[in-house]
N, C-alpha and C positions, 0 to 999 in steps of 0.2 A: 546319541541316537534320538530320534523322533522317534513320535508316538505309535506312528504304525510301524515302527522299526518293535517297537518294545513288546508291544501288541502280541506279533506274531512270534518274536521270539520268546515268550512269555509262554508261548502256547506250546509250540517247538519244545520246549525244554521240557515240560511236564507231559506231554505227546512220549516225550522219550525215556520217562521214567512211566512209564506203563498206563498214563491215565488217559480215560476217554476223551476227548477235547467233545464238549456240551455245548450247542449254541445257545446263546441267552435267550431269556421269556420276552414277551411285550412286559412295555409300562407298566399296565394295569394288569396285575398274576390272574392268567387264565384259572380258576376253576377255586380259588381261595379266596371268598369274600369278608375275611377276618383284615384283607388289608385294601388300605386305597390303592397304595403304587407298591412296585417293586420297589423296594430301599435299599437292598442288600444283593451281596452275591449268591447268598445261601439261600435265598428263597425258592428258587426249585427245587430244590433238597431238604427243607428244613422237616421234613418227615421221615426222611431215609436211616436215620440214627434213631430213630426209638421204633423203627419197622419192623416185623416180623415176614417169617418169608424170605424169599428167595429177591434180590435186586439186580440190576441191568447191570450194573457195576460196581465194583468198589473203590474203586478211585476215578476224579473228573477234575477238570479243569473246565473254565470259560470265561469269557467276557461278556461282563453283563453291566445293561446302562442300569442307572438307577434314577430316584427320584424322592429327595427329599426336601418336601416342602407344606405337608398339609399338619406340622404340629401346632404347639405353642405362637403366636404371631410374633415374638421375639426371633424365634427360629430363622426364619425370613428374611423381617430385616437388619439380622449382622450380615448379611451376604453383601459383598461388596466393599464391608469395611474394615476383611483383613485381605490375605492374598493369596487365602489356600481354601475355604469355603466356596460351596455349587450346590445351588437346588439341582442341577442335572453334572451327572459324573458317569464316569463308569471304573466298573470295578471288576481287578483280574485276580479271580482266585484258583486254590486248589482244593481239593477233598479228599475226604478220607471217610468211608463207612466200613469203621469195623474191622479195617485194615491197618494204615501206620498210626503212629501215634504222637507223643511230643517229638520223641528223637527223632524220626522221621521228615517231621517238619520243619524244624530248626535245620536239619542236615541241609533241605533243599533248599529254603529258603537262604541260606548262608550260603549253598554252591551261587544260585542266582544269583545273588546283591554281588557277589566278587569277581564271576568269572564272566558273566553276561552282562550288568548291570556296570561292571566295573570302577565301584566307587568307594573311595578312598576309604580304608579301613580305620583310618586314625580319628576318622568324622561319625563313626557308626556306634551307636548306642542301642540299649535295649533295656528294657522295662518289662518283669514278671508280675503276678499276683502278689501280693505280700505271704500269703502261705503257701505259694508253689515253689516247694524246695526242690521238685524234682526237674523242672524246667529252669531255676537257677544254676541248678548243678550240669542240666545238659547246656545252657551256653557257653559257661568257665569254656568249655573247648577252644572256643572261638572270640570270644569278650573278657579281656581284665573285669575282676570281679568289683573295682572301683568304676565301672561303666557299666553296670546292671543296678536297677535302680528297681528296690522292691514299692508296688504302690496297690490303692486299697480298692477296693469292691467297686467306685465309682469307675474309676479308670482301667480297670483290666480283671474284670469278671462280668460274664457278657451273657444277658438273657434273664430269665427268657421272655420270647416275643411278648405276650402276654401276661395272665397271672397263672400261667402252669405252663408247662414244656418243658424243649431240651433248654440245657444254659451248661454253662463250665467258666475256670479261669482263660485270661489270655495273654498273651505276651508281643509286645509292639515293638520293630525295628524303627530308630530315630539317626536321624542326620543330623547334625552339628554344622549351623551354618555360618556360624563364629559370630564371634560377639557383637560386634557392630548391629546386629540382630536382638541381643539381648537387653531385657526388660532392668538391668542392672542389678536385680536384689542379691543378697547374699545366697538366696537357696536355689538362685535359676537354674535347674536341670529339666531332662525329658520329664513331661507331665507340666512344666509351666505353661500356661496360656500366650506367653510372646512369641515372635517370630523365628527365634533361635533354634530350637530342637523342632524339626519337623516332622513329626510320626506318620510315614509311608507305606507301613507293613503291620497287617493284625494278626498275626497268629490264635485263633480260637479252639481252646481246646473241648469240645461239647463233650460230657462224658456222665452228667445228672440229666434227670427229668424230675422239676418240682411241680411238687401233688396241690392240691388246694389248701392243703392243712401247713404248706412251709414245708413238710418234706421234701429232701435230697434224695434222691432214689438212683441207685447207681446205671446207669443207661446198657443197654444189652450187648447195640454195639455202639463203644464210646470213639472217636474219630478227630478230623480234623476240619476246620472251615477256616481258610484264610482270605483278607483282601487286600491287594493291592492296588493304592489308587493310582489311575491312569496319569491324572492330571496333574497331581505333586509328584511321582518319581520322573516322569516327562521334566516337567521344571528342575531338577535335580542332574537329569542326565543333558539338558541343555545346559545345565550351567546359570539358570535365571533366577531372579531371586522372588519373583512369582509367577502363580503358573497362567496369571494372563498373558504373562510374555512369550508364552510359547505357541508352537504351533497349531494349537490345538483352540486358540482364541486372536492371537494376533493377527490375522487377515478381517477377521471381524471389528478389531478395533483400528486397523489402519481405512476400513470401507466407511465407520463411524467419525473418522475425522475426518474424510472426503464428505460427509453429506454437513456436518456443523459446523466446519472450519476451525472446530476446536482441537487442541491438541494434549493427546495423552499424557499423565506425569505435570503438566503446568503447574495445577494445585491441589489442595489436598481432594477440594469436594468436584472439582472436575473429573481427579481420578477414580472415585467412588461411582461417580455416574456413570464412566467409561466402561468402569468392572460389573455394574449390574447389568447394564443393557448388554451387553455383550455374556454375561452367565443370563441370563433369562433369554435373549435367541434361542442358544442352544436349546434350553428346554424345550421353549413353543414350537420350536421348530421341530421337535420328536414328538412330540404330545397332538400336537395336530396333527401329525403325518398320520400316528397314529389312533385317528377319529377320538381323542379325549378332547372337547374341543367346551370352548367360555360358556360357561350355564350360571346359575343363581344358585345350585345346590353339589355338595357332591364332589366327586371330582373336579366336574366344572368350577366349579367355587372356586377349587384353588388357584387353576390354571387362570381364569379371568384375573383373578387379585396378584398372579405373577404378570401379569401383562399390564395390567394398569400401574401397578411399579415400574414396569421397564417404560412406559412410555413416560409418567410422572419425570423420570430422570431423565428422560432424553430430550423432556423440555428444559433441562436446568442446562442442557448443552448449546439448545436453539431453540426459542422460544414455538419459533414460525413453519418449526420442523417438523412435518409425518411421515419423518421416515425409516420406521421399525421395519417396516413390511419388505424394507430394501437390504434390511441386512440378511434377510432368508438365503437368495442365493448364493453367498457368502458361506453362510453353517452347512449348508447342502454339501458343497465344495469339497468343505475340508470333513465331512461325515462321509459321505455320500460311496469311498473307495470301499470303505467298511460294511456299511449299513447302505446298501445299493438301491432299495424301498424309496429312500428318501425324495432322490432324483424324480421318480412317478406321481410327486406328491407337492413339489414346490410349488405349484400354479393355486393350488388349494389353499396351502396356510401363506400364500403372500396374501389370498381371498380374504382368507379368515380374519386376519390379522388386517387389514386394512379397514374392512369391516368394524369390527371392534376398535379397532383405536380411533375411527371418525367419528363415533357413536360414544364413547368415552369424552372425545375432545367438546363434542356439545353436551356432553352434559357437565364439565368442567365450568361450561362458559354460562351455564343454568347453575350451577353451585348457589350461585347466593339466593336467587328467586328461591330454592328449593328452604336452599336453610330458610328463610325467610317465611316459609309457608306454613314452618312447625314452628314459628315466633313465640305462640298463644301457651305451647307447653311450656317456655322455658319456665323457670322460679330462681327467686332468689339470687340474679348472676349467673344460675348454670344450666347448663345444655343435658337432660336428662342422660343416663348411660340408656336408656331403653331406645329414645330418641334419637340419638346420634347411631345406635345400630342399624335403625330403619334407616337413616338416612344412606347409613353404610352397607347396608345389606340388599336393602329394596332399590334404591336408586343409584346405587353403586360408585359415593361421595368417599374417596379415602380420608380413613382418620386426621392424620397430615389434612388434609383440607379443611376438611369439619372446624379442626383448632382453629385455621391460620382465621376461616373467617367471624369464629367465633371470636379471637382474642378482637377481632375488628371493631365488632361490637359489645368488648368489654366482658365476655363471658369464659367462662370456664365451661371445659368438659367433665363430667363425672366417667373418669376413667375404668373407675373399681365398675360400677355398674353397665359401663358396655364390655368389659369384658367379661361379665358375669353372663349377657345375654352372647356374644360371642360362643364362651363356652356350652352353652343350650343349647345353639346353633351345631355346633361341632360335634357334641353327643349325638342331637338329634340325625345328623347327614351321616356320622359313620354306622349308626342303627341301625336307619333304613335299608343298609346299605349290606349289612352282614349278617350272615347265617345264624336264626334266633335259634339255636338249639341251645338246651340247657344241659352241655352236658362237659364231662371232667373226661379230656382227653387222658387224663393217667391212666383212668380204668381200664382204657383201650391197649395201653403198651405193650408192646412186644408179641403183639398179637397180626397175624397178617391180615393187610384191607383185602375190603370184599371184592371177591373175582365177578363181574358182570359177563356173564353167558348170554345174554336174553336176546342178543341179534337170530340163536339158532333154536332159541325156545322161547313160549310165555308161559311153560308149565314146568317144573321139576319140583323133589326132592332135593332140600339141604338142611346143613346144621348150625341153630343157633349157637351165638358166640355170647351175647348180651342184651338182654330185656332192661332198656335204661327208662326210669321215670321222668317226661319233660316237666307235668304237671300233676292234678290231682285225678285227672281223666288220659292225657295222651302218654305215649309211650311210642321211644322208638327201638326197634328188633334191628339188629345184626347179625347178621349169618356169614358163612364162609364165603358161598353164591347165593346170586340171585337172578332171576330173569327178567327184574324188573329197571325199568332204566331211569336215572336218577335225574333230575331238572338239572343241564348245562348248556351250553353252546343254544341258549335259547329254545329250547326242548324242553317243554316242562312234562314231571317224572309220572313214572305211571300211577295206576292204582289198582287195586285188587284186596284178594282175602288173603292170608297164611294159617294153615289149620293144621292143628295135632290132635291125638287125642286130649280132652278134658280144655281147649279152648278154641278159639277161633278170631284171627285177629284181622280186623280192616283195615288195611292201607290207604289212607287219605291223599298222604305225600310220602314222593321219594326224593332226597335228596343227599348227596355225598359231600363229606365234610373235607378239610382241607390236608387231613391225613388220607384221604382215601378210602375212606370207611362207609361204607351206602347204607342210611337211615333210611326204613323203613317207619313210618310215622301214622299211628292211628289212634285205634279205641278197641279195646276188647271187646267183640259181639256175644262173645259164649266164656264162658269163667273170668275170669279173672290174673293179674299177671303171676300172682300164687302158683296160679295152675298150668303154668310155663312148666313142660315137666323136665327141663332144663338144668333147673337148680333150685334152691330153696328160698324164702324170702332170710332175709331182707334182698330185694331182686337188682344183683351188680354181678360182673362177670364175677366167676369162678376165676382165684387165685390160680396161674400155669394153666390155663384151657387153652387147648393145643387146638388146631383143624381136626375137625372127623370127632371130638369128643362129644358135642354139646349134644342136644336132642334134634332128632329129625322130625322135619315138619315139610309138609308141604306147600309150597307157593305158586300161586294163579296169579295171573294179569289179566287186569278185565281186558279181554282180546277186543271186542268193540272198539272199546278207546282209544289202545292203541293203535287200532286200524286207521280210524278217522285222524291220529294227530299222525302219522305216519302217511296218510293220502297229503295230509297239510304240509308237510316238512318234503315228501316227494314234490309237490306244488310250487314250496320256495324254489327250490331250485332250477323251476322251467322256466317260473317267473323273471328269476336274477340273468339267468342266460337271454330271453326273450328280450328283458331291458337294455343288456348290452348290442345284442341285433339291431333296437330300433333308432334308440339313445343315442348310440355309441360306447365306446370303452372306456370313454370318462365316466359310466355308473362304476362308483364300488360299493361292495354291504357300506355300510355302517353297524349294523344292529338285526336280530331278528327274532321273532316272538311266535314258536309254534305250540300251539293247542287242538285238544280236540275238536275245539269251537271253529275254531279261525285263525289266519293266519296274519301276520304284520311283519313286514322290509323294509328295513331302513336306507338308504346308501347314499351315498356322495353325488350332487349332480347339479351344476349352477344356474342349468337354463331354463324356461318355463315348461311344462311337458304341456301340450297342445291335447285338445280330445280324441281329434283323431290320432295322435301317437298312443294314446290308450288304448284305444281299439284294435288296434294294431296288435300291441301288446299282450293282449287277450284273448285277439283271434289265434295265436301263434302257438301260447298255452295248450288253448284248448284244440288245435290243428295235433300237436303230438299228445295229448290226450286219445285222441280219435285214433291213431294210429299204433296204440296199444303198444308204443317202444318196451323192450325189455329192461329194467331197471341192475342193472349188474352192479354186483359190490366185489371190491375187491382187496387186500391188503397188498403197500407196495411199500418200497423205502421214498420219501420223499420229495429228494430229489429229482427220483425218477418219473415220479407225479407228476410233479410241475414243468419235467421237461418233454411231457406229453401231452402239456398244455390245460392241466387241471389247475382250475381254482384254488388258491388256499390265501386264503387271511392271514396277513403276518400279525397284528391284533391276538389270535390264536398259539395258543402252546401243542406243539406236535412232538411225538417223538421218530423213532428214525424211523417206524414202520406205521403207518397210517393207511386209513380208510379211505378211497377211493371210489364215489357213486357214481356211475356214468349211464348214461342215457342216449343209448342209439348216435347219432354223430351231433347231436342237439345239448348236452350239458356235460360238464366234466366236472367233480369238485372232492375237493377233500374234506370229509364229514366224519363227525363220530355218531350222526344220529339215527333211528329210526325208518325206514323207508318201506315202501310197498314193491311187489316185484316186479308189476306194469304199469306203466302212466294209465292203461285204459280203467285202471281199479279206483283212479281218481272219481270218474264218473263225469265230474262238471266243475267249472270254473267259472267264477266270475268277481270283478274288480268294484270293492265296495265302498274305495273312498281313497282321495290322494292328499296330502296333506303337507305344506312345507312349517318341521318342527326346527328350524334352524339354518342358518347360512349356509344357501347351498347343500341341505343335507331335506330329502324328499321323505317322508312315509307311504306305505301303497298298504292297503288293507283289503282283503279277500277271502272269497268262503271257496268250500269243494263240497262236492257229493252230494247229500240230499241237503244241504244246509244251503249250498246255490241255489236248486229249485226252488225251496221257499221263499228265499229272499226275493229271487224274479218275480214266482204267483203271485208273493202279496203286493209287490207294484204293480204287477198288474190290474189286479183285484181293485185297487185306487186306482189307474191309467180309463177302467171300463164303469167306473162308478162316477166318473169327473166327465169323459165322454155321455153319460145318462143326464147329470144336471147341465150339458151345454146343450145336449141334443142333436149330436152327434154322432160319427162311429171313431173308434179309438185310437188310428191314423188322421183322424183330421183335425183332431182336441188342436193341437198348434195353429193351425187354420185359424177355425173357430177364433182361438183364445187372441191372434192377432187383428181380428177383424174388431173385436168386440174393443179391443184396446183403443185402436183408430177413433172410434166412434165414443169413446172415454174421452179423448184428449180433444175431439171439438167440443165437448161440452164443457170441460175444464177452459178451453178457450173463450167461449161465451161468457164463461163466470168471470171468466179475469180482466172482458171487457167492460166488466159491469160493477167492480173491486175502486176502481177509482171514486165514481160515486158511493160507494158505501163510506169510504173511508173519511171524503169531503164532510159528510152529511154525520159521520159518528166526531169528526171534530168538532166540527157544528156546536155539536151538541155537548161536549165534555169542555170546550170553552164556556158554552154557556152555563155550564152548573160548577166552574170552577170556584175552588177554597180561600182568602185567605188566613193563612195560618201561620202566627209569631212572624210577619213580616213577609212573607212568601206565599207563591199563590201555587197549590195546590191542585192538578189535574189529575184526576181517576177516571178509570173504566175497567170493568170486566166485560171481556171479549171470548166466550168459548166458541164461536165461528172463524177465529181468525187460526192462523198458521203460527209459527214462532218468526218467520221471516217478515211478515207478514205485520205483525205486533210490532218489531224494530224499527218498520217503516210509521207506523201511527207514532211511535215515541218521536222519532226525530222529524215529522211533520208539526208535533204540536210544537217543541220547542224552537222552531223558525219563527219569526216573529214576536217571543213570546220574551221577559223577563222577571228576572226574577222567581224565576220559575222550575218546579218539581212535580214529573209526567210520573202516574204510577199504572201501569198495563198489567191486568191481572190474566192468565189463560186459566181459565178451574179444572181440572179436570177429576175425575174417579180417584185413584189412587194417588196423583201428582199432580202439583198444578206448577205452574210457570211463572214468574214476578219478573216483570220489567221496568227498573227505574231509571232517569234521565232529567240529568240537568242542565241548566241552560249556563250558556258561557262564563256570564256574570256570577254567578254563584259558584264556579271551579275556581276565580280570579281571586274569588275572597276566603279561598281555601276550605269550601266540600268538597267530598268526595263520594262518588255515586259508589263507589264499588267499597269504602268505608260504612257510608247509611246502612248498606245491605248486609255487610258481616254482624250489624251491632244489631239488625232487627230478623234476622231470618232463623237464630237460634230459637226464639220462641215457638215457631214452627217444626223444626227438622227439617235440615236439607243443608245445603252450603250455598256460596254466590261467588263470581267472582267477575270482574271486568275492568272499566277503566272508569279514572276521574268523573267522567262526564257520561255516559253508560255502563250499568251495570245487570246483571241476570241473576236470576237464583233457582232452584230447587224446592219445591217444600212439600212437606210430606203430611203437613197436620191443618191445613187451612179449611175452611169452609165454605167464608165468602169475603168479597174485597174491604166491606164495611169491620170485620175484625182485622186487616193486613193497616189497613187507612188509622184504626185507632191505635198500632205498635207504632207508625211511624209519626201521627201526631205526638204522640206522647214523647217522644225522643227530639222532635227539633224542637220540642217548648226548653225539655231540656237543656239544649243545647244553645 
């Protein structure tokens, strides 16, 4: 079978043992910012076993891509240099909350591997926990008990994500690929690192949730998580002995030896090449489809540093070769029957990616100038680790490089030390990056997340669950419901009071955590968290607090706020529609940023947007503004959504019933957020600033309601103040302002006919007061009337005629002045260097310099006058 044969009957088979078939998340987990990428099958679910409440199902199936590549940099690159490793894979699992358990899973898993899978029983191995005697006991069914291999906490006890969660033992199916695979030692069985036993199947038993103190705590409902990878049992059921050979990458590498004329298997490091370039498509090519796209921080981070690898390699195949961007239509291809998005997206990341690899390739070809510019830091033989990170971070030089040209010039790298700032880097990007709450998901177990009502309220009664302390002043409140709506999908969370008797608590922020749980984030205005009449201190949930026990309180949203960010989030979406009217359908989101302030849209779009297409854009806005459309919200199933031509971002996690905002025959879109009932409640619209933040990818920033009109008055208020000092009326300031211009540039003219004579006559005169000095003659001037272009030209008129000779042109200025030096032919011959003098003399000052042999410029930040510039550089050619 091939892969989309395995796919579907993967799905088909658990389909028919009672479980939901689940479509996969995007890359990046919609609404969990504890992770960079989806890594796992289970990450849609990784809260469903320690949930309380009522769930959608208890058993699932699905296929889901993943993405592992932003750990350790070792991580990375082993990819390529065995034959079963992928920063992009995908992985077919089952589940189980609360429902079957080991035997249940071993039973299907065993039906699959023999009756669909159908592979040879004599090749099949398996590996337990070392203290899971009861999942030893349920394989004997099916496995001689000499082919179960008990192994320790490293290899088959699994979790948790973090330092608290669910975790349990687990047990992994192994294929036996025969020896000729194997590593030879005497102990080679499943668990060795060699190509021999290939482990295809995880069976995870999650059935703990560990507490912060090391506690095992038994899970409420313990269950099942399994993965099976696509791309090793594909290789397994074609019969290959790696999974590049299969379907699922061989057209990629047979498109890769048509563009290098190199060929696959040759050698060892040609096959290396072949196998990363060809695992790294795939990814970019998902990752870009799905706007994760090369930045300096962050996600970006990683994906840039996977592409600069893949193209790294694909010069080791053809030196002369840019042709990454050509194996896109290729991954599309054999993706594309599956994951259908793709196909709408190639024109993009063949952009992107051409983009970034041209932009890469010069700065490869800048490599040495760059090393060469952080020279002054090295010490000792070696290349700072601090040093070599900026080199590697800021101007985006791979390590691999850094060496090759350090070893050039005899130097070492300090390893230990860039990977030190490395990992600084990498704490710092996942920080920024994830939910700062301080709080001990245990506390929360078994307790159901909070119900959000607040589309049909901003007022109600509900009951507290938990008063958790973040700091020495904030605290965040958990309730059963709430009406207030928590920061996602670009929506940031409301705010208001919560009030009971004996306190009263302000809500700053709201935001929902990755189990579902909606923090409520403030400061007590009235008592104290004591006086939560809830529970008693020390203030953590109540041991078994069920719904309906905690204490009732009352919760407000400031209705204001939400109105206004709710006019802003109704706004995005006249806007996103209005772009694709004017644009075209090549806009998509990228990104969006609604507040009560203001609004910010990101999207995909590679052409230049024109002023008059803005205007357009905004008259269109504000045209169904004007006409008061009714804003209808609806719940529908998904599909049905989309095939009534609504909006939805595959980027986004939906489930099968979704929210649906439509707007008169003018917008259609699937939303979880906030909205008003009428466009006319917007009020006003207007377009405050466009901005391109990336390849192809636009910003549009905008206000509504009274925050439009101020922003117009007060240009205006400057439009009728600038009209008073021309003397003018406020439509003719451009007039005006072009006449006055005209009449600027004849007198610029006249000046410039009258520049040659100054310049004759200030020669004149700095030959006649020429130095000399230790052998050379010495020409100064300070010129604060002249230009910097202007300056260049005095240096290279004196050195015409002149020998032996060094021009020094000072520009003084207030805060910065300007140094221009210039030597004459003779004195570059005998080995000066103009752009040398000035690195050894402009230190004294502040600033830097930099130019050629025979010109050079500088910066300086601490001068005063040329008579102190004139004595650093006597003093140095005496030296000299």
């Amino acid at each position: 079978m091939q892969s989309f044969e395995i796919r579907q009957k993967f799905l088909d088979f658990f389909a028919g043992k009672g479980h939901t078939v689940v479509p996969g998340i995007p890359l990046v987990p919609p609404e969990d910012p504890t992770l960079l990428f989806t890594s796992a099958g289970m990450v849609p679910f990784k809260n469903f076993w320690a949930a309380g409440g009522e769930l959608p199902y208890l058993r699932a199936a699905s296929v889901q891509k993943c993405l592992r590549a932003g750990g350790k940099a070792s991580d990375l690159e082993e990819v390529g240099y065995d034959t079963r490793h992928h920063t992009f894979f995908e992985m077919l699992g089952n589940f189980s909350f609360g429902d079957y358990f080991k035997e249940g899973a071993i039973d299907f898993a065993w039906e699959f591997v023999m009756e669909y899978l159908c592979f040879p029983e004599g090749n099949l191995w398996v590996s337990v926990y070392e203290k899971d005697d009861e999942a030893y006991a349920l394989w004997k069914k099916f496995v001689p008990s000499q082919k179960i291999v008990r192994l320790g906490e490293k290899d088959n006890f699994w979790g948790p994500a973090g330092e608290t969660g669910v975790c349990g033992p687990c047990s992994e199916i192994y294929f036996d690929r025969g020896k000729n695979l194997s590593c030879g030692k005497a102990g080679c069985a499943p668990g060795c690192d060699c190509e021999r036993y290939l482990e295809f199947w995880n069976l995870v038993f999650p059935q703990f949730n560990k507490t912060k103190d090391g506690t095992f705590l038994p899970l409420a409902r313990r269950g099942i998580d399994t993965g099976l990878g696509l791309e090793r049992v594909t290789a397994l059921s074609e019969g290959k002995e790696s999974d590049f050979e299969t379907d699922l990458f061989w057209p990629i590498i047979k498109r890769l030896e048509e563009l290098t004329g190199c060929r696959y298997g040759k050698d060892e490091a040609g096959t290396i090449a072949f196998r990363v370039v060809a695992d790294h498509i795939r990814l970019l090519t998902f990752a870009i489809a799905e706007h994760i796209l090369p930045a300096n921080e962050g996600r970006g981070y990683v994906i840039r540093r996977i592409l600069r690898r893949a193209v790294k390699f694909l010069r080791t195949l053809s030196k002369d070769n840019e042709g990454l961007r050509y194996l896109v239509p290729e991954a599309v291809r054999i993706m594309t029957p599956y994951y259908t998005y793709l196909s709408d997206e190639e024109k993009f990341v063949q952009e992107t990616i051409a983009d970034e690899e041209e932009r890469f390739l010069n700065l490869l070809t800048e490599g040495h100038r760059l090393f060469h510019q952080f020279s002054s830091e090295f010490a000792r033989g070696t290349v700072p680790g601090k040093t070599a990170f900026q080199l590697y971070d800021t101007y985006g030089l791979p390590l691999d490089t850094i060496k090759e040209i350090a070893a050039e010039e005899n130097l070492k790298v300090d390893d230990a030390g860039f990977e030190e700032e490395l990992t600084k880097a990498r704490i710092a990007s996942r920080k920024a990056m994830t939910l700062e709450l301080n709080i001990d998901h245990s506390l929360l177990a078994g307790l159901p997340p909070t119900k959000f009502v607040g589309y049909e309220s901003t007022r109600l009664n509900s009951e507290v669950l938990a008063v958790i302390p973040l700091d020495e002043a904030q605290y965040s409140l958990v309730l059963t419901e709430t009406p207030f709506y928590p920061e996602r999908g670009g929506q940031k969370g409301d705010q208001g009071l919560i009030k009971a008797e004996g306190f009263e608590f302000e809500v700053t922020e709201t935001k929902i955590d990755e189990t579902g749980f909606i923090h409520h984030i403030g400061k007590f205005r009235k008592g104290e968290a004591g006086a939560c009449p809830c529970m008693p201190a020390p203030v953590r949930t109540r041991p078994g607090l069920k719904a309906g026990e905690g204490s009732s309180v009352t919760l407000e949203v400031d209705y204001q706020r939400r109105q206004q960010t709710a006019a802003n989030h109704t706004a995005t979406h006249l806007l996103h529609s209005a772009l694709r009217q004017v644009l075209g359908k090549e806009v998509k989101q990228a990104g969006s940023l609604v507040t009560p302030e203001n609004l910010r849209f990101d999207f995909l779009y590679s052409g230049e947007i024109e002023e008059v297409n803005l205007k357009q854009v905004e008259k269109l806005v504000t045209e169904v503004i004007c006409r008061n459309l009714k804003v209808v919200k609806e719940e529908k199933d998904l599909r049905e959504a989309v095939e009534e031509g609504a909006t939805a971002l595959f980027t986004e996690k939906y489930g099968e019933k979704v929210r649906v905002i439509t707007v008169g025959d003018f917008s259609k879109e699937v939303c979880g957020g906030t909205h008003l009932g009428s466009t006319g409640n917007i009020g006003s619209f207007v377009i405050t600033g466009v901005y391109s933040i990336g390849k192809g990818i636009k910003r549009i920033e905008a206000l509504t309601g009274i925050k439009a009109y101020l922003w117009i008055e007060e240009r205006l208020k400057v439009l009728s103040a600038l009209a008073r000092r021309l003397k003018t009326e406020p439509l003719s300031v451009v007039t005006e302002y072009e006449r006055r211009e005209k009449e600027e540039q004849k007198r610029e003219k006249k000046l410039k006919g009258l520049f040659p004579g100054y310049v004759a006559q200030e020669k004149e005169k700095i030959i006649k007061n020429k130095k000399s000095i230790a052998g050379f003659s010495l020409l100064t001037s300070s010129q604060p009337l002249l230009s910097p272009e202007e300056a260049r030209l005095l240096v290279d008129g004196l050195k015409k005629g002149s020998a032996r000779s060094i021009v020094l042109i000072l520009l003084p200025g207030a805060g910065r002045s300007l140094l221009f030096l210039g030597l004459t032919r003779d004195l570059v011959t005998e080995g000066f260097k103009a752009n040398e003098i000035l690195r050894e003399i402009t230190p004294v000052f502040g600033g830097g310099a930099g130019g050629r042999e025979d010109f050079a410029q500088a910066g300086l930040k601490k001068v005063g006058s040329l008579a102190e510039v004139e004595k650093v550089l006597v003093e140095y050619l005496k030296k000299k």
